[in-house]
LODRENKOL-332898 format. One line per field, with one value per residue: residue in three letters; x, y, z of N, C-alpha, C, O in turn. Coordinates in steps of 0.05 Angstrom, whole numbers, plus 32768, in hexadecimal, padded with zeros to 4 digits. Example, Ala and Ser with C-alpha at 12.3 -4.5 7.8 and 13.67 -1.06 7.14 Angstrom:
// residues 2
code <- [Ala_Ser]
n.px <- [8108_8101]
n.py <- [7F8E_7FD3]
n.pz <- [809C_808E]
ca.px <- [80F6_8111]
ca.py <- [7FA6_7FEB]
ca.pz <- [809C_808F]
c.px <- [8108_8102]
c.py <- [7FBE_8001]
c.pz <- [809C_809D]
o.px <- [811D_810C]
o.py <- [7FBE_8017]
o.pz <- [80A9_80A1]
// end
This chain:
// residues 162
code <- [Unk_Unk_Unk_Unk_Unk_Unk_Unk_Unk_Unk_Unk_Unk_Unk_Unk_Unk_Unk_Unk_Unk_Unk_Unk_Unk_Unk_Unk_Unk_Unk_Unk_Unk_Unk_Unk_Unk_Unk_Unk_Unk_Unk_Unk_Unk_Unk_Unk_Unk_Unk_Unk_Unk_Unk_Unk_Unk_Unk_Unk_Unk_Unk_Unk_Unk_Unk_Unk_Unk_Unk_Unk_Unk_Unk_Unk_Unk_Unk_Unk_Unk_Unk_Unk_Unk_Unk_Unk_Unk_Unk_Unk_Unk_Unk_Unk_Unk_Unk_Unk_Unk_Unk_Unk_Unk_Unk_Unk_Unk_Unk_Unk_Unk_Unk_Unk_Unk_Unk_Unk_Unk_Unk_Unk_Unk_Unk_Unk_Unk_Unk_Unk_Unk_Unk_Unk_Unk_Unk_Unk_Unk_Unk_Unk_Unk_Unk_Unk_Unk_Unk_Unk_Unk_Unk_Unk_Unk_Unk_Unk_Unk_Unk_Unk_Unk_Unk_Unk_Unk_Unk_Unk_Unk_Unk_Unk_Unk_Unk_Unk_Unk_Unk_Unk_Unk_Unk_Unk_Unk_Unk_Unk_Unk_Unk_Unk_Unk_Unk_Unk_Unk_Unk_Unk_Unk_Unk_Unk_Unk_Unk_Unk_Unk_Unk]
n.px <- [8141_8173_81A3_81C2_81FC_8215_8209_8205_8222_8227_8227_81FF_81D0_8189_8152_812B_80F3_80E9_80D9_80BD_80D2_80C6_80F0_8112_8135_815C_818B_81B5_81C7_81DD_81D5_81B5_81B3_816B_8136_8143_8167_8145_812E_8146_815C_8161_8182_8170_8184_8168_8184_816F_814C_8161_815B_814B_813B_811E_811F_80FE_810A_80EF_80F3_80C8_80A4_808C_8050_803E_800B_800A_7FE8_7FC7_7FCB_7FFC_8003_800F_7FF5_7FF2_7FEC_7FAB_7F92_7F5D_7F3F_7F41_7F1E_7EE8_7EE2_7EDF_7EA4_7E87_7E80_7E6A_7E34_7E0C_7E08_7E04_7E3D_7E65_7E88_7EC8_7ED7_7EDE_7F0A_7F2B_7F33_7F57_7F7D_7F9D_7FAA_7FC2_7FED_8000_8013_803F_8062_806E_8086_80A7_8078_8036_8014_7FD7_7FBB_7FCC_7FB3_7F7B_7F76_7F7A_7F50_7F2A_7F30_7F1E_7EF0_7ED7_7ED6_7EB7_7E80_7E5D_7E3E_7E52_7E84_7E80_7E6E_7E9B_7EC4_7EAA_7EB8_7EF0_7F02_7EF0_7EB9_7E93_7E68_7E23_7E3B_7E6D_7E5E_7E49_7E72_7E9B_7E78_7E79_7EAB_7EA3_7E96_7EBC]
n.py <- [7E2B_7E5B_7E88_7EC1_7ECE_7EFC_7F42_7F4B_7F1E_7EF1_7EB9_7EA1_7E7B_7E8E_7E70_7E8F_7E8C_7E84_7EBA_7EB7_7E7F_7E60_7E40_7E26_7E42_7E7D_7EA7_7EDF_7F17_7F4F_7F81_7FAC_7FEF_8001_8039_805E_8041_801B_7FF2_7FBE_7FB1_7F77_7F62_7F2B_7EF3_7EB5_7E73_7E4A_7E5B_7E87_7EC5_7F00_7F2D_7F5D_7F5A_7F77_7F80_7F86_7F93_7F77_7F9E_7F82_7FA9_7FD2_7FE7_8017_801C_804B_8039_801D_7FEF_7FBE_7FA9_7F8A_7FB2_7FBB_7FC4_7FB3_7FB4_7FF2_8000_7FE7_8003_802C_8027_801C_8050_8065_8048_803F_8066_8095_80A0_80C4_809C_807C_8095_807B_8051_807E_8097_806A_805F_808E_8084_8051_805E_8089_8061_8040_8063_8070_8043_8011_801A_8038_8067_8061_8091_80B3_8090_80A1_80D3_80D7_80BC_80D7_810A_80FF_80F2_8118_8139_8119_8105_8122_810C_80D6_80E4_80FA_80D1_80AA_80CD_80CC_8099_808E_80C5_80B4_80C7_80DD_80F7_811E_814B_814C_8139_816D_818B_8180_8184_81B3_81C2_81B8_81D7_8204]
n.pz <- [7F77_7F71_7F9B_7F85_7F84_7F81_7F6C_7F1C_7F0F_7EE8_7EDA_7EF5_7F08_7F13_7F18_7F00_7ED7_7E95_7E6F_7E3B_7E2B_7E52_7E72_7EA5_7EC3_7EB8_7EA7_7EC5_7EAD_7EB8_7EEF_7F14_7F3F_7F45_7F3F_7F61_7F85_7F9B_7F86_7F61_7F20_7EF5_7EBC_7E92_7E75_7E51_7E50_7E28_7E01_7DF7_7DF2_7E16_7E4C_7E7E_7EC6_7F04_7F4B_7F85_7FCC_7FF6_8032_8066_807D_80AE_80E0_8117_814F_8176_81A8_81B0_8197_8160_811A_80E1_80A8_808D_8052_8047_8075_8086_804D_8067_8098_807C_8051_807F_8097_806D_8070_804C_8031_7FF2_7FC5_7F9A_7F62_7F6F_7F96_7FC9_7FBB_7FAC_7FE1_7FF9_7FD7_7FE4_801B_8014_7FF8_8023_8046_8030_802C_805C_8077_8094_80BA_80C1_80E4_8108_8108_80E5_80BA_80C5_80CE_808A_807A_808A_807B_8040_8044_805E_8036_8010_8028_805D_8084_8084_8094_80C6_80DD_80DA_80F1_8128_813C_812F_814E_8185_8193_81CF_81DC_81CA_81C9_81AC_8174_816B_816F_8149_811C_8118_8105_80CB_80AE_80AD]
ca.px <- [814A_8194_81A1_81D4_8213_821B_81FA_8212_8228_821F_822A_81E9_81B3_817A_8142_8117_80E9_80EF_80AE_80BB_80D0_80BD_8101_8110_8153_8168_81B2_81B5_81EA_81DE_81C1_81C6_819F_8156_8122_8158_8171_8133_812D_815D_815A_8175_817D_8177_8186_8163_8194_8160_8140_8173_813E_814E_8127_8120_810D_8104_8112_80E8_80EA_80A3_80AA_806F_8043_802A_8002_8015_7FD0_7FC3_7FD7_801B_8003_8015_7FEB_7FEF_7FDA_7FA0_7F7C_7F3C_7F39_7F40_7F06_7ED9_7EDD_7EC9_7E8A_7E78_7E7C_7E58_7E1A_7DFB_7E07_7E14_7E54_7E78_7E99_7EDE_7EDF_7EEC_7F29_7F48_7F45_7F5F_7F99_7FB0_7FA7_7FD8_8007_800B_801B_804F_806F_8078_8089_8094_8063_8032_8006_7FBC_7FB3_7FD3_7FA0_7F6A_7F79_7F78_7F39_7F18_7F32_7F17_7ED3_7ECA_7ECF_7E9E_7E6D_7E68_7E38_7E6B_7E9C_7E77_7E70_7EB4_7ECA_7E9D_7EC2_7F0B_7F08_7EE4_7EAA_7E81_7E47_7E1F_7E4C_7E8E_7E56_7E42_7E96_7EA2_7E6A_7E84_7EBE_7EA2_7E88_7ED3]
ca.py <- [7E45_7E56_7E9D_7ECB_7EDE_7F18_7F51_7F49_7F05_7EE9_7E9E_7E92_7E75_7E96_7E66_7E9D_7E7F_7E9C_7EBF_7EA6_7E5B_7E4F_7E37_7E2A_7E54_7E96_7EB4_7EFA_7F27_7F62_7F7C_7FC7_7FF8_8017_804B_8063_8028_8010_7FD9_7FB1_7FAA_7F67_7F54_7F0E_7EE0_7E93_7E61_7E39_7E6F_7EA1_7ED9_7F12_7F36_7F66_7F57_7F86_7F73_7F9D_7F89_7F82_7F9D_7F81_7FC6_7FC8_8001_801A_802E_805A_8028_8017_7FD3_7FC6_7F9C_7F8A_7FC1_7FA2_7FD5_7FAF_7FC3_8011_8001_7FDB_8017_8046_801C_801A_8063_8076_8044_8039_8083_8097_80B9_80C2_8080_8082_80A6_8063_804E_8092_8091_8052_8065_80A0_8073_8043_806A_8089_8045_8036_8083_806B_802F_7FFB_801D_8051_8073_805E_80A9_80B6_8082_80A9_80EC_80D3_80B5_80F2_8121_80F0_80EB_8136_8145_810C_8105_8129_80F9_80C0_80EF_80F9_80AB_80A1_80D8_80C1_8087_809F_80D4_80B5_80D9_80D8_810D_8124_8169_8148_8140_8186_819B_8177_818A_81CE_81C6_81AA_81F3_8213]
ca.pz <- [7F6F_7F7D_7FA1_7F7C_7F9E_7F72_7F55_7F06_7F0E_7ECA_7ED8_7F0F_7EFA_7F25_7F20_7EFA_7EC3_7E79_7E69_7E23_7E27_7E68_7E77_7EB8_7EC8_7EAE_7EBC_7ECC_7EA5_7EC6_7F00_7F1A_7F52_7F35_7F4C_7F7C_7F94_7FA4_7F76_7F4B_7F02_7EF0_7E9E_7E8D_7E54_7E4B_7E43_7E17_7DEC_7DF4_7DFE_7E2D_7E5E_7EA0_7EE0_7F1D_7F63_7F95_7FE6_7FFC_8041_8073_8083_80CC_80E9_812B_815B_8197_81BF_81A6_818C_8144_8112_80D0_8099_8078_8042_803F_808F_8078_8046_8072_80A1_8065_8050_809C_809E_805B_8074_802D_8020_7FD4_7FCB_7F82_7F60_7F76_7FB6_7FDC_7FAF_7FB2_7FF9_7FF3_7FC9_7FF7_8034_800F_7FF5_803D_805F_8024_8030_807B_807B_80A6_80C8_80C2_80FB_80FC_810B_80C7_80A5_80D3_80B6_806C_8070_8095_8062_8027_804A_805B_8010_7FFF_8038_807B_8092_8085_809D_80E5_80EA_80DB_810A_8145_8149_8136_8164_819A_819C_81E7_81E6_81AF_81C0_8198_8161_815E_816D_8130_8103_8115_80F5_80B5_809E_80A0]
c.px <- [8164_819D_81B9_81E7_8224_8210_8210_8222_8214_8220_820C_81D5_81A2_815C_811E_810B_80EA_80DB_80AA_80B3_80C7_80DE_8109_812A_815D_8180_81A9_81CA_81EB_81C9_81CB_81A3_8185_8149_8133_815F_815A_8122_8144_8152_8172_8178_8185_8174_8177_817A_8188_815B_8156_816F_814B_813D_8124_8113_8113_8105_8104_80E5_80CA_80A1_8089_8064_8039_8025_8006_7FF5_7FD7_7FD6_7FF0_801E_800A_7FFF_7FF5_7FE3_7FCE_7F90_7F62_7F30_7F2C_7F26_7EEA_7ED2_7ED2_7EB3_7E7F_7E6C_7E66_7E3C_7E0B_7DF5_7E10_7E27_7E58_7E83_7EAA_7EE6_7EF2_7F01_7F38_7F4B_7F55_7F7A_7FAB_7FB8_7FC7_7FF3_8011_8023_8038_8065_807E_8088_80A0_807F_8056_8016_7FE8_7FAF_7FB0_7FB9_7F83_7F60_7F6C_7F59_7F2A_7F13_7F22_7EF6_7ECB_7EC4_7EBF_7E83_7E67_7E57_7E46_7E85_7E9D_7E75_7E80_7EC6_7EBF_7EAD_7EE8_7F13_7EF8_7ED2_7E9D_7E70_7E3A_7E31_7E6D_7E7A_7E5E_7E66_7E9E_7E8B_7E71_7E97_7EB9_7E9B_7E9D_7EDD]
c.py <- [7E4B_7E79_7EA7_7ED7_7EFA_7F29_7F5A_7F31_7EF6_7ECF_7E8E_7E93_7E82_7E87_7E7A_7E93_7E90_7E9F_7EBA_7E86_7E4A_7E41_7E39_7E37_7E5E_7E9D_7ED3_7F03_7F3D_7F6E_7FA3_7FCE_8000_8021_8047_8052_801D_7FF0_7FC9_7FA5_7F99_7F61_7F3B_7F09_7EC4_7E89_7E4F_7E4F_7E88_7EC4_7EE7_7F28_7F42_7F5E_7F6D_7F7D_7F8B_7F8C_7F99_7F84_7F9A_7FAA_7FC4_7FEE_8003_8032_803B_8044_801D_7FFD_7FD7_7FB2_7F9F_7F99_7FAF_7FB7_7FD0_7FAB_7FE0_8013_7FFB_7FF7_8028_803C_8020_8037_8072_8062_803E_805B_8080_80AA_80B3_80A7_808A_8081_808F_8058_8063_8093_8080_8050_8079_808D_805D_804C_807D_8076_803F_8051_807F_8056_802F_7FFC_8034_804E_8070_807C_80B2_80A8_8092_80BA_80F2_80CF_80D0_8104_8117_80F5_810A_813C_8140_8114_810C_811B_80E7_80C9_80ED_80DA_80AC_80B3_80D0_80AA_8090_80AD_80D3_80B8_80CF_80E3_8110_814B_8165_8147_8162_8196_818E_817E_81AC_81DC_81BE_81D0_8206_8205]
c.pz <- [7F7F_7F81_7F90_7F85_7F9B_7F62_7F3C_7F00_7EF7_7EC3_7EDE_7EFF_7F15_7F29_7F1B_7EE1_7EA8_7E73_7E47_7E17_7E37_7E77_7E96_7ECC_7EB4_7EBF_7EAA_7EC0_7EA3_7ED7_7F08_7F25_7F39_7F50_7F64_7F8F_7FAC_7F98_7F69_7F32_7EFE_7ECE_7E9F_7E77_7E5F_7E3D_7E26_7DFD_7DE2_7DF3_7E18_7E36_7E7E_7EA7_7EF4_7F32_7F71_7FBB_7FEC_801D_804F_8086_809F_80CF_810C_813B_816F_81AC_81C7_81A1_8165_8133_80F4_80B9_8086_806C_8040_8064_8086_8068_8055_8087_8098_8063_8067_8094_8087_8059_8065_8024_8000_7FCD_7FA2_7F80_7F66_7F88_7FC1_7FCC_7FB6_7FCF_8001_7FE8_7FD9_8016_802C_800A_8015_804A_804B_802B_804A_808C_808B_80A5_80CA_80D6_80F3_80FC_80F1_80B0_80AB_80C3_809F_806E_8078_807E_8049_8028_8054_8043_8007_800D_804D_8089_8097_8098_80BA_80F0_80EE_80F3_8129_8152_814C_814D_817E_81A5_81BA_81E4_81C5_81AA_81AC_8182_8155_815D_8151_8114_8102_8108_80D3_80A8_80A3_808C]
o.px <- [8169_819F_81C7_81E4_8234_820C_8224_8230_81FC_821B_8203_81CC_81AD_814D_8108_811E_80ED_80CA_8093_80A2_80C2_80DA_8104_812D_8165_8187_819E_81E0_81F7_81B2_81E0_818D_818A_814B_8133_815D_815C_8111_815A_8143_818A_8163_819B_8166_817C_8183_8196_8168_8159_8180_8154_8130_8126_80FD_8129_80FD_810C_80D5_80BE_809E_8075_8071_8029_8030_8004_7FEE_7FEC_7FEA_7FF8_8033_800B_7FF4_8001_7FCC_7FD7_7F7D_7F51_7F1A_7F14_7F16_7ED7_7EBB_7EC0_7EA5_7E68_7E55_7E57_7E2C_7DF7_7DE3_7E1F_7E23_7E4D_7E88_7EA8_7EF8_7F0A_7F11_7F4C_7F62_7F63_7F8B_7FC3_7FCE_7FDB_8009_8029_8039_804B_807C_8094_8092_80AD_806F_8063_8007_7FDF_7F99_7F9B_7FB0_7F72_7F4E_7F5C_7F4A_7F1F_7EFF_7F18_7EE7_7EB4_7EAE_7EB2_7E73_7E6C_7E5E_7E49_7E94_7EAF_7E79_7E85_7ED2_7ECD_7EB1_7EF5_7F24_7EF2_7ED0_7E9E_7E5D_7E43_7E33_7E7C_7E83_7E6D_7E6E_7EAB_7E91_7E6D_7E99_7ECD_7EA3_7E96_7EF0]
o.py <- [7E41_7E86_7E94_7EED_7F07_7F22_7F69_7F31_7EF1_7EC8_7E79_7EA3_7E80_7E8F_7E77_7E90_7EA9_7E8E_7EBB_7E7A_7E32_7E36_7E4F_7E30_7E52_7E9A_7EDB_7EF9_7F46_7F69_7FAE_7FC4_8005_801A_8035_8056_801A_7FE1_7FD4_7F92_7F9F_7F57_7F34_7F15_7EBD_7E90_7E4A_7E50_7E95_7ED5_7EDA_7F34_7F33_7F57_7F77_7F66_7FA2_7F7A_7FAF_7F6E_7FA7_7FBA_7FB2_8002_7FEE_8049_8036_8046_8016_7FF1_7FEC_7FA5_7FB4_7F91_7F9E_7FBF_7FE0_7FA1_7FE4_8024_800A_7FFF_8034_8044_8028_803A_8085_8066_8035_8064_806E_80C2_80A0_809A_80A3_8072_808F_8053_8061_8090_8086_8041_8075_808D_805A_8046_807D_807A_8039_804A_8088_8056_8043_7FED_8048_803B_8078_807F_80B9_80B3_8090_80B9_8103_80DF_80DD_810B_8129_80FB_8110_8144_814F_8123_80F8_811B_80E3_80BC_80E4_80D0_80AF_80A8_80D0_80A7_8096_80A6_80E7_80B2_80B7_80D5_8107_815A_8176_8157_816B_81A7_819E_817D_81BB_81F3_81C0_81D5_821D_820E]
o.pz <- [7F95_7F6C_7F88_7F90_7FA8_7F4B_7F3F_7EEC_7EF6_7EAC_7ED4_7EEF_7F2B_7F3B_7F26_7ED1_7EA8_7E70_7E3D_7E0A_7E34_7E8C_7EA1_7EE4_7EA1_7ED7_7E96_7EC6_7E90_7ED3_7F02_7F21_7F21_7F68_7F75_7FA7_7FC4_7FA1_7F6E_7F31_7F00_7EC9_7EA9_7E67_7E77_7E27_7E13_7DE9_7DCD_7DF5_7E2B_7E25_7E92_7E9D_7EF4_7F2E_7F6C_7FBF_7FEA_8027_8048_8095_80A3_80C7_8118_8136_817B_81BA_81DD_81A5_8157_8145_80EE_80B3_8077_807A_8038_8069_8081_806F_8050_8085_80A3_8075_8065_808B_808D_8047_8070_8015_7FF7_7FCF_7F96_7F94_7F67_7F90_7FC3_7FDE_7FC3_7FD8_8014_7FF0_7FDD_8021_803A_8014_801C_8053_805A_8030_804F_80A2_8091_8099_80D3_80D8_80DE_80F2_80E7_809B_8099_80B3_809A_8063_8066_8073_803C_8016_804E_803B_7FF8_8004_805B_80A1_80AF_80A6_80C8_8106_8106_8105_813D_816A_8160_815D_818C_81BD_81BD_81EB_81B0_8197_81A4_8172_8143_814D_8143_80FC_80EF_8102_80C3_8091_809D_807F]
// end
């Protein structure tokens, strides 16, 4: 595959396959910013077939989460879940729940990017799991926030009834 030294450069072959012929190099004959210059919309033609066709261009930037500690790790979503299941125990919540937290949790981390605050991922889930289950919710808090005594229980189940 052969890099392009120009956006709208109409000569370069780019080494993109034709979702028609299969061909194995498409030339680009035009290329321009999208979704606020956050992507690039390229149009291509097949030399073989002659068939034209968009592509988008999006950078996939690596996501890291940034903890208490000021270590960073890798955002991994099926972490974030694994934490939820812990916390809801073989409770029965609504289908869903755990995707949509799941979806705010992501779209967070993508909103923040690089890097978004495990506090931030903390939050989300709390809020998701008060709504569903406040047993799940108190697990999941016990550990989030540290708990020591059974008095951060009862300080936190105190707050569940405003």
């Amino acid at each position: 595959m052969t890099l392009e030294p120009g956006m709208g450069d109409s000569t370069t072959l780019t080494g993109m396959r034709c979702p028609y012929c299969a061909a194995a190099d498409t030339r680009v004959i035009d290329s321009r910013p999208a979704e606020d210059g956050r992507e690039v919309r390229r149009r291509r033609v097949c030399p073989g077939c002659d068939h034209r066709f968009t592509t988008y261009e999006r950078a996939q930037l690596p996501l890291l989460v940034g903890k208490r500690d000021g270590t960073t790790d890798p955002f991994e979503l099926a972490k974030v879940r694994s934490g939820i299941e812990r916390a809801l125990g073989g409770r029965e919540i609504a289908p869903g729940v755990i995707d949509d937290i799941l979806e705010r949790v992501e779209a967070a981390a993508h909103d923040a990017a690089p890097q978004v605050a495990s506090e931030e991922i903390g939050r989300i889930v709390l809020d998701g799991l008060k709504q569903a289950d406040e047993v799940a919710y108190l697990r999941f808090a016990s550990v989030y926030k540290d708990f020591q005594a059974a008095q951060d229980f009862e300080k936190e189940m105190a707050t569940l009834d405003d």
